[in-house]
VOGU-3710 file (C-alpha; in Angstrom, 3 decimals, decimal comma):
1> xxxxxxxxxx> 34,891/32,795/2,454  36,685/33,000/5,617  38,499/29,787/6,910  36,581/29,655/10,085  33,171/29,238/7,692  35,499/27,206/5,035  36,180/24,228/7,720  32,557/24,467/9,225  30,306/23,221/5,597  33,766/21,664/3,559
11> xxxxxxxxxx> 33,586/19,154/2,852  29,770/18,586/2,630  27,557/15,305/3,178  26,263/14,466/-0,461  26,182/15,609/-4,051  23,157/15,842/-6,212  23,568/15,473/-9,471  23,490/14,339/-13,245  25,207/11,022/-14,349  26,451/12,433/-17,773
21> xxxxxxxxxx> 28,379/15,151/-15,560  30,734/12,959/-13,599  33,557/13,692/-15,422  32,955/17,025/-16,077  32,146/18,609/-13,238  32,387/15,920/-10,468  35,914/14,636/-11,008  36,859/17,972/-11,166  35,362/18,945/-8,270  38,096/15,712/-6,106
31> xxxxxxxxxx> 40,643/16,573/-7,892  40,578/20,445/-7,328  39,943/19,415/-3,608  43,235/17,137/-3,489  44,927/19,765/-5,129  44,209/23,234/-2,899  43,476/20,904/0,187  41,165/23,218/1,676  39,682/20,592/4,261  40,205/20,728/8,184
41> xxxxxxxxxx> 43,386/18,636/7,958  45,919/17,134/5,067  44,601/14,107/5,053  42,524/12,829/1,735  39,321/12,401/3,278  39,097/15,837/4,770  39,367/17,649/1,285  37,284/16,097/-0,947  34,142/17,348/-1,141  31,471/15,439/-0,288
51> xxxxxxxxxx> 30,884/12,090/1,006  28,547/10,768/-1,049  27,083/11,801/-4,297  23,619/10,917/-5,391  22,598/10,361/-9,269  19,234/11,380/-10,331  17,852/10,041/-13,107  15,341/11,519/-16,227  11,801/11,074/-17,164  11,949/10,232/-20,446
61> xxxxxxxxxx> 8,949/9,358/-22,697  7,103/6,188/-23,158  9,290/5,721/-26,278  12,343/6,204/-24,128  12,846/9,593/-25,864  14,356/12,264/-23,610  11,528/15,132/-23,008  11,472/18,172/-24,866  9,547/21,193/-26,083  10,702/20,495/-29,855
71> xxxxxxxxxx> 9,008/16,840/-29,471  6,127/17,805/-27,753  6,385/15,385/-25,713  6,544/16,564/-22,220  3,450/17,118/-20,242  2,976/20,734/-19,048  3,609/19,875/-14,844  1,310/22,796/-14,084  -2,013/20,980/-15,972  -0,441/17,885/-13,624
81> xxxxxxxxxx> -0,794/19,964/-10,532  -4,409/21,169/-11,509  -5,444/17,624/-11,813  -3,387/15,244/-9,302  -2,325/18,056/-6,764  1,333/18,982/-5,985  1,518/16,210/-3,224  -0,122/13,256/-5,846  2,633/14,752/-8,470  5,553/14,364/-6,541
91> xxxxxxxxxx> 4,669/11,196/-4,492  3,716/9,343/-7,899  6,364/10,210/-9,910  8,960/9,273/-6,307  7,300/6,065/-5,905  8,835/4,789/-9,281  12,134/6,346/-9,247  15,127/4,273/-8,637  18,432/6,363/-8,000  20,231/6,726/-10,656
101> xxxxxxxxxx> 17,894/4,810/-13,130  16,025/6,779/-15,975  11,891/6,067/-16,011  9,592/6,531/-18,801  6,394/8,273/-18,102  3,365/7,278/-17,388  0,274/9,215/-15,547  -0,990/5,664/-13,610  1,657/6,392/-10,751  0,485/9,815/-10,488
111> xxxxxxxxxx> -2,896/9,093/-10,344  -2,634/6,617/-7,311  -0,505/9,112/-5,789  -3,771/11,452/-5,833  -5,431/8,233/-4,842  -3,271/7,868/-1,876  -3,530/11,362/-1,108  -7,729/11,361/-1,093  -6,821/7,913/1,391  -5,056/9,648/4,175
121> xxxxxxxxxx> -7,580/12,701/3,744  -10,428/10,016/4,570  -8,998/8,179/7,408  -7,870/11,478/9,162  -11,441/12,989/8,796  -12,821/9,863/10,111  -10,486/9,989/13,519  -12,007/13,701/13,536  -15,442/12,468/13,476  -14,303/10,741/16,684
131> xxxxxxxxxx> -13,816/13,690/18,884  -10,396/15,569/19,422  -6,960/14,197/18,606  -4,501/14,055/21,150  -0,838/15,497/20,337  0,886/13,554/23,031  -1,376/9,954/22,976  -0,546/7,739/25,639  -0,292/4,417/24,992  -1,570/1,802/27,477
141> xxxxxxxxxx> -0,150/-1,633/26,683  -2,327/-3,486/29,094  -4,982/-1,892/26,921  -3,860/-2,773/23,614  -5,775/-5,563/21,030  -4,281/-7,849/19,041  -4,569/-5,468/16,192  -3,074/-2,451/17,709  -0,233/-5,049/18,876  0,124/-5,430/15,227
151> xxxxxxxxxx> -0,060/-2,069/13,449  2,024/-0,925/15,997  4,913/-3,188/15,602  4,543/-2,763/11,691  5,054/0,910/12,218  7,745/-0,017/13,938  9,150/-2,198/11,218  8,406/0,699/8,595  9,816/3,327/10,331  13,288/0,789/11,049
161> xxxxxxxxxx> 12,997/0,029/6,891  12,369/3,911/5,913  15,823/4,467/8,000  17,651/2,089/6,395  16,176/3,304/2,629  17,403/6,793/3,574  20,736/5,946/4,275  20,961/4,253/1,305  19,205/6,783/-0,800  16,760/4,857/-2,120
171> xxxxxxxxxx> 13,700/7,268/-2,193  11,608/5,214/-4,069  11,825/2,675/-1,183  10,504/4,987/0,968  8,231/6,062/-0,755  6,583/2,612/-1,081  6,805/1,458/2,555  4,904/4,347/3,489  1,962/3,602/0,337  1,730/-0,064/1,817
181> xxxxxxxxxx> 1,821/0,765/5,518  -0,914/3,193/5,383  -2,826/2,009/2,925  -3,128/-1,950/3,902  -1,608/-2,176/7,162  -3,209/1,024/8,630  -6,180/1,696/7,196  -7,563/-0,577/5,518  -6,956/-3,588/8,196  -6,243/-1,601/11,859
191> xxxxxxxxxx> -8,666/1,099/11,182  -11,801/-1,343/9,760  -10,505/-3,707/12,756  -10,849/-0,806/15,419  -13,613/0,442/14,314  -15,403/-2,420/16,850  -13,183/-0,856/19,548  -13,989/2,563/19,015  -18,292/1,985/18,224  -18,359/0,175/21,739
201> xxxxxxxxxx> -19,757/0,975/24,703  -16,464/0,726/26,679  -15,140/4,144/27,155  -11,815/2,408/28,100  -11,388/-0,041/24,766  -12,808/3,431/22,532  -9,885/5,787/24,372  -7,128/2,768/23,319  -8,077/2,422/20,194  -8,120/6,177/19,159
211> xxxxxxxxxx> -4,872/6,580/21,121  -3,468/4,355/18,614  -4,857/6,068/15,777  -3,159/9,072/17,034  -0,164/7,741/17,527  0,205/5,957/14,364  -1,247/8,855/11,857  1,163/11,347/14,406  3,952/9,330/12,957  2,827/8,629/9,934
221> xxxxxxxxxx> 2,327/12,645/9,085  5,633/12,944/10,094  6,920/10,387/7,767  5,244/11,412/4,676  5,713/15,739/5,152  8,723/15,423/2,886  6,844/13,295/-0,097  3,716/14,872/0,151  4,287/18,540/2,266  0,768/20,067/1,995
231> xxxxxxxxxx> -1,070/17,740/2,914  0,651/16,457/6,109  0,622/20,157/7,059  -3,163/20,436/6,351  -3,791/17,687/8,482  -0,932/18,028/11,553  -2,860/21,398/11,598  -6,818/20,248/11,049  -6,023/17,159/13,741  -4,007/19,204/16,232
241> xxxxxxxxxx> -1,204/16,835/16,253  1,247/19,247/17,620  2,496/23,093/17,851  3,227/24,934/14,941  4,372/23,604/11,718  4,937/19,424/11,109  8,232/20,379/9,597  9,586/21,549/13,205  8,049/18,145/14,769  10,861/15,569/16,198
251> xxxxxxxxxx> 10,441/11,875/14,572  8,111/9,993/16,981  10,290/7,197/19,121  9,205/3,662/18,527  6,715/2,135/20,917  8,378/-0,342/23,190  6,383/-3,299/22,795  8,420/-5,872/25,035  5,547/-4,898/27,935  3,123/-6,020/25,926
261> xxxxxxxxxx> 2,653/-9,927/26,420  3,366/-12,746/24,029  3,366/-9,911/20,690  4,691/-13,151/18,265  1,442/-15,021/19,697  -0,453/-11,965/19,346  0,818/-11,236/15,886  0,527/-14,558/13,902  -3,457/-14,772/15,484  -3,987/-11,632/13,435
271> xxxxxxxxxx> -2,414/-12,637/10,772  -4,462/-15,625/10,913  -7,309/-13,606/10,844  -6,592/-11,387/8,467  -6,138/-14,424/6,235  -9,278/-15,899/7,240  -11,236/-12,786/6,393  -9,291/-12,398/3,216  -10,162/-16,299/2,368  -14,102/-15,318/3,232
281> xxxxxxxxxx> -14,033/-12,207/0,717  -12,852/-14,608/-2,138  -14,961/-17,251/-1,598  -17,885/-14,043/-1,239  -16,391/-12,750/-4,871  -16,202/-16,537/-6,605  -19,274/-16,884/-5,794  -20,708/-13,990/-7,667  -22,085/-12,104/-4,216  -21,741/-8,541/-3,910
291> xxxxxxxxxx> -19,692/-6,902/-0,932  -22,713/-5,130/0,575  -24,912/-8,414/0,812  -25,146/-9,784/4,318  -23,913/-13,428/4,030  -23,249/-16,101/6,611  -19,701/-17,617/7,328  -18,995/-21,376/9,334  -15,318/-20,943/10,573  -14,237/-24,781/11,310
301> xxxxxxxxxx> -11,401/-24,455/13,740  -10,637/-25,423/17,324  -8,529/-22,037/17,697  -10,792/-20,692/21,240  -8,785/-17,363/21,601  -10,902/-16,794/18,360  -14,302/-16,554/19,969  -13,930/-12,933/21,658  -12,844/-11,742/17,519  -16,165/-12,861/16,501
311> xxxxxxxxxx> -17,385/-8,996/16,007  -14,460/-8,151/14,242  -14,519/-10,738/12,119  -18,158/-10,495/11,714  -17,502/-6,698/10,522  -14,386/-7,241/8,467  -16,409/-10,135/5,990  -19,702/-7,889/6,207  -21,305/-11,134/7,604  -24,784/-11,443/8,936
321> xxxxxxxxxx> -23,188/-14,261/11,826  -19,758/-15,691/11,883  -20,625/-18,812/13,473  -17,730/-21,634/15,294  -18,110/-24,747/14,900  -15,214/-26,977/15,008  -17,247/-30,141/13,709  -18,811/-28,424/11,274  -20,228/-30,591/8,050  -20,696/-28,841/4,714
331> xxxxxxxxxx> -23,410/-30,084/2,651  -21,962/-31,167/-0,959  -21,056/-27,913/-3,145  -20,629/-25,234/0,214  -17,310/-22,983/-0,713  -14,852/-23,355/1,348  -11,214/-22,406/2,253  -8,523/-23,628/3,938  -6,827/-20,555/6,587  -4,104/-20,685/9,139
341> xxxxxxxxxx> -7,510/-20,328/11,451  -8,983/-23,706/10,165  -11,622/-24,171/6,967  -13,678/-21,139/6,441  -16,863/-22,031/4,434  -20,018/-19,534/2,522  -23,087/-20,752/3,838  -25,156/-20,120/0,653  -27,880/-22,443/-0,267  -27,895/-24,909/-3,600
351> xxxxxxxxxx> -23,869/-24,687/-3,775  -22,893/-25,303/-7,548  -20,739/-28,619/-7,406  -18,762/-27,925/-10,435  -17,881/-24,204/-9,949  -16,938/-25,342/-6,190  -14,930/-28,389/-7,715  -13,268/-26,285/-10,368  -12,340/-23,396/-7,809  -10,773/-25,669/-5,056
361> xxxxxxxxxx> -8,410/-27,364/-8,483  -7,273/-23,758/-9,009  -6,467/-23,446/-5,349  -4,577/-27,079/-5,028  -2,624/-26,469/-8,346  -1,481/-22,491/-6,500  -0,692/-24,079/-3,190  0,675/-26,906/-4,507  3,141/-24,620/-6,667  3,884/-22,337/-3,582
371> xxxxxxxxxx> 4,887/-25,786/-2,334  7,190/-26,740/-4,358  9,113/-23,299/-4,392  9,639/-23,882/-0,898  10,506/-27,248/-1,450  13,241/-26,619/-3,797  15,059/-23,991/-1,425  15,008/-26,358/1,244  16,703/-28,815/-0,994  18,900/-26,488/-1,738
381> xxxxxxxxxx> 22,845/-26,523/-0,053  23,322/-22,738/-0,975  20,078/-21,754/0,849  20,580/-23,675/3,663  24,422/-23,103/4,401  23,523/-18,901/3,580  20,150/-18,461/5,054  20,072/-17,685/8,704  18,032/-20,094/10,999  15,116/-18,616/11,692
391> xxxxxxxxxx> 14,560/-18,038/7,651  15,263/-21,623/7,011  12,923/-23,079/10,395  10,296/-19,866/8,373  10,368/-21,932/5,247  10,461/-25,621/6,674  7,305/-23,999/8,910  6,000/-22,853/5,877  5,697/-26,192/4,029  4,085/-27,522/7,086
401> xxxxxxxxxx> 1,622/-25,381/6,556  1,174/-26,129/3,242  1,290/-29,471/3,298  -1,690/-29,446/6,198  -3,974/-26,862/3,452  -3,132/-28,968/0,734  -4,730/-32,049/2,872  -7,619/-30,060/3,733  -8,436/-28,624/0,198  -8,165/-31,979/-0,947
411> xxxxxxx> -10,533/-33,965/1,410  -13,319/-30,836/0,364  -12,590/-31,720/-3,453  -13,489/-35,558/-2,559  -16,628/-34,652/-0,843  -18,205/-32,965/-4,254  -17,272/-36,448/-6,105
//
């Protein structure tokens, strides 16, 4: 090698290797740099080799066993392949592997990485069932709802905690801030939430809402190619996301969302609703109801900015009506919940008195154990003199809120007495 090439790739970025080979081969490998000093300069940092080296672990059995043929105990990847896909293989087995840390195998992981891969499949098919995709998706912020406000600035917050997991090498973080952005934040609450956007009549409120989806599963492609390679190229490709191959395609920038107006107001109303709906699908599940019966909900709450989320809601619970009504009185035995939105309650005729009384006792005795967690932090000189503020004024907000369910759940429990 020539010592023009030489000083141009020594030393490198990182290392990949084996832990049982540091002495061996990667000790070696510094102290034959020191020695023959074949870096840019003389100084120590220029002539050893890499920067960084990165230990992978082994796949060992469920018995902790290392695999091998003479055990039989190592699955035959190809059979894998056949049945999970390339993508499901890799992204499973990814998702639980810490750097450096030995796993023992187990086909769940590998199976909800299919599972994840037949997810993103479904959601992109249904933006294609939409019309065309646009590569370049303009996003207008005076057009934006609450929930595009809030998948957008939890892409935003994925793609700042992907960055961070890279630079620290921890694939397997990655890995799983991708599975939960896409599969909760994306499509199972923005997408089911926009789907009242983009089924209305309002050719403006339909284009915003699919320019989101572009932008989002633009980015999103993007973030998953190297985890899962086929099928982000399958789908950059079927959805005309862009020219030529994803692997070519720039990271998206971030969308600036400091033109968009009061986001933290914006953001904690979905949350609220998210929690609300949440709180109506238990109460629909306690109650023995099945998920494709039209029910009615009462939401008790003085929250007005609620009213014009009445469709969303109404689609989110699979509801017959979502009614308001902030004085609202249950008849003895109605299930209820308490939600950041107010009390949420199943309007279901004869309402069984002791299942109701037993359910909201299971719900005091969690809250009131969330409660004292919070509680004990707060009493705690460590946590307050480490924590920053705004985590500290977080938990002391928290207990508030707490303390108000608590008062709410228990005033229910007194009315079935």
């Amino acid at each position: 090698m020539d010592d023009e090439t030489r000083k141009k790739f020594y030393p490198t970025s990182v290392l990949v290797t084996a832990p049982e080979i540091i002495f061996f081969w990667v000790a070696r490998m510094i102290i034959a740099g020191l020695e023959f000093r074949p870096g840019k300069s003389n100084r120590d940092e220029e002539n050893i080799p890499f920067r960084h080296v990165y230990f992978t672990g082994l796949i060992r059995d469920k018995l902790g066993r290392k695999m091998s043929k003479s055990l039989g105990n190592s699955p035959d990847p190809l059979e894998l392949i056949d049945k999970y896909g390339a993508d499901g293989l890799r992204f499973g087995l990814m998702r639980i592997a810490p750097s450096g840390q030995d796993v023992r195998y187990d086909e769940k992981p590998i199976e909800e990485g299919r599972n994840f891969a037949t997810k993103l499949w479904n959601v992109a098919r249904f933006r294609q069932m939409q019309g065309p995709s646009s590569a370049e998706p303009k996003i207008d912020t005076e057009q934006l709802s609450v929930y595009a406000t809030e998948v957008l600035a939890r892409l935003n917050e994925t793609i700042d905690a992907v960055e961070a997991a890279y630079r620290e090498y921890q694939f397997n973080t990655v890995a799983q801030r991708l599975y939960d952005f896409v599969w909760s934040d994306y499509c199972d609450w923005f997408v089911e939430a926009a789907k009242t956007d983009i089924f209305s009549e309002d050719e403006a409120t339909k284009k915003s809402a699919l320019a989101v989806m572009d932008f989002v599963l633009s980015a999103v492609l993007r973030l998953l190619h190297p985890f899962m390679p086929h099928i982000t190229e399958e789908l950059w490709s079927l959805l005309g996301l862009g020219k030529g191959s994803i692997q070519f395609a720039v990271p998206l920038e971030k969308v600036a969302l400091n033109q968009v107006a009061d986001v933290p107001a914006k953001r904690q109303l979905v949350s609220a609703i998210y929690q609300a709906v949440q709180a109506g699908r238990n109460l629909r599940a306690e109650s023995k109801l099945p998920s494709n019966k039209k029910i009615r909900f009462i939401l008790r709450t003085d929250e007005k900015s609620i009213f014009k989320e009445i469709p969303t809601l109404k689609r989110l619970l699979n509801a017959e009506e979502v009614t308001l009504d902030p004085n609202y009185q249950a008849s003895a035995g109605t299930p209820v919940a308490v939600t950041p939105l107010g009390e949420i309650f199943l309007a279901i005729p004869g309402g069984d008195k002791t299942r109701e009384r037993e359910r909201l006792d299971k719900e005091i005795a969690r809250i009131e154990s969330d409660a004292k967690a919070v509680e004990a932090k707060l009493e705690s000189r460590s946590f307050l003199d480490r924590a920053p503020a705004a985590v500290v004024e977080e938990h002391r907000q928290r207990l508030k809120e707490f303390s108000a369910q608590l008062t709410k759940l228990k005033q229910a429990r007194e009315a079935l007495m």
